[in-house]
C-alpha positions in Angstrom: -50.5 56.2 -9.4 -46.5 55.2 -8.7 -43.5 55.5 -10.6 -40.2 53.5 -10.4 -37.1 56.1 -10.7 -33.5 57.2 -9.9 -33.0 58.4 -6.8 -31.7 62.2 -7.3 -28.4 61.7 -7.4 -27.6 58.3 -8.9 -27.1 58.1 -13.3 -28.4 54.5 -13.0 -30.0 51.6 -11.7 -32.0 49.2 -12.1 -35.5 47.5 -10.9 -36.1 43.9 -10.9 -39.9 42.3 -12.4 -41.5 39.4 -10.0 -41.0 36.1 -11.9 -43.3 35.4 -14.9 -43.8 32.8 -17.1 -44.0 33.5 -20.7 -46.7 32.2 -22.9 -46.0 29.3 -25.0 -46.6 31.0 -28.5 -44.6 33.8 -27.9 -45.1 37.4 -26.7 -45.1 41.1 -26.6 -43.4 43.0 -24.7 -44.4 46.8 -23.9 -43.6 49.5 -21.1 -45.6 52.4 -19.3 -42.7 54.6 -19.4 -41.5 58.7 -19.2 -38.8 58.9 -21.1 -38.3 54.8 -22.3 -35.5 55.8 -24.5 -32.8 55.8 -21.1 -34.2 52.1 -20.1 -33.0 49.0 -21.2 -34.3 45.4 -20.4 -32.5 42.6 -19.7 -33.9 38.9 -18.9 -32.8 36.4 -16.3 -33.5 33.5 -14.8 -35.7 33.2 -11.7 -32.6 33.1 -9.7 -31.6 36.8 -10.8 -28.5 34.7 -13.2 -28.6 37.0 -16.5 -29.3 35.0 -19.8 -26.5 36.4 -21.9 -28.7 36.0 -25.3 -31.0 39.1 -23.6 -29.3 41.0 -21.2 -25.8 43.4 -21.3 -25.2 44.9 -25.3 -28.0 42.1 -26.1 -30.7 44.0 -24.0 -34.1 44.6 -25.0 -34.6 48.4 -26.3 -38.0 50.2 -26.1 -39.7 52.4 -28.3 -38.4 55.9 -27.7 -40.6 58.5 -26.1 -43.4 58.9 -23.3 -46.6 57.1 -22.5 -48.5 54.0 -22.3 -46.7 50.8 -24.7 -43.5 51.8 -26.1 -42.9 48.1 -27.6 -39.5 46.7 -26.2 -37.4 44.9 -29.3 -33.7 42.6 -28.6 -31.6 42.5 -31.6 -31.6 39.1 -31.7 -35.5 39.0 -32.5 -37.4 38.4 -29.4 -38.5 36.4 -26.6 -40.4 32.9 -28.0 -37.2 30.4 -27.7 -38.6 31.1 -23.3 -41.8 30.6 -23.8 -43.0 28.3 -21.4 -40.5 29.0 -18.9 -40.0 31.4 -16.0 -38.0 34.6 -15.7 -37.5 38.0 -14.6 -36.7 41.9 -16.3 -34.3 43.4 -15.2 -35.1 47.3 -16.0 -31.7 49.3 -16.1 -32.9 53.1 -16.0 -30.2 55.5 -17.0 -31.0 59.1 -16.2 -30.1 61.7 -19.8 -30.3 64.8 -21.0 -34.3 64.2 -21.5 -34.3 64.2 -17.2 -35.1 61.3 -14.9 -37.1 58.3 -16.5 -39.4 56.7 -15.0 -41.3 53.2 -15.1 -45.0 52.8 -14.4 -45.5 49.2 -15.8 -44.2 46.4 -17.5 -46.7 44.8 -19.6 -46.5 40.6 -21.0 -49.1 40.2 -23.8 -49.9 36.9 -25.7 -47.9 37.3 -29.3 
């Protein structure tokens, strides 16, 4: 089994997804994650170009802690006004006091 992390002596970075399309009707959004709490996920076009509704202070937050779907929620409600078209995460990973995250899987699920 991988894991997506920091290299040891960056704070930050980030990981792009391969494009998706999102499901008509909405969707869920979860990640495999150590330590989800110091990742945030942003969306963007299939061109990499940020959609500013979802990505910078606007990000997607997950569930804090460790294992298989911490639920990812955006402060504007979610992801259904894309459904139907395709993107790309943008995982920002921001090492803390926890240690170093790291990412195992991004998961899309039908809402």
């Amino acid at each position: 089994m991988g894991a997506l992390g920091l290299f040891p002596d960056e704070s930050d970075g980030w990981v792009w997804s391969a494009p998706v399309t999102l499901p008509q009707g909405g969707c869920d959004i979860s990640l495999n994650a150590d330590l989800s709490q110091q990742m945030r996920v942003e969306v963007s076009d299939e061109q990499f170009n940020l959609i500013p509704k979802y990505a910078n202070g606007q990000s997607g937050v997950p569930e804090a802690g460790n294992g298989l779907d911490s639920a990812v929620s955006w402060p504007n409600g979610g992801l259904t006004e894309l459904g139907g078209r395709t993107i790309r995460f943008r995982i920002r990973l921001t090492k803390g006091r926890g240690g170093d995250p790291r990412l195992y899987a991004i998961n899309v699920r039908d809402a």
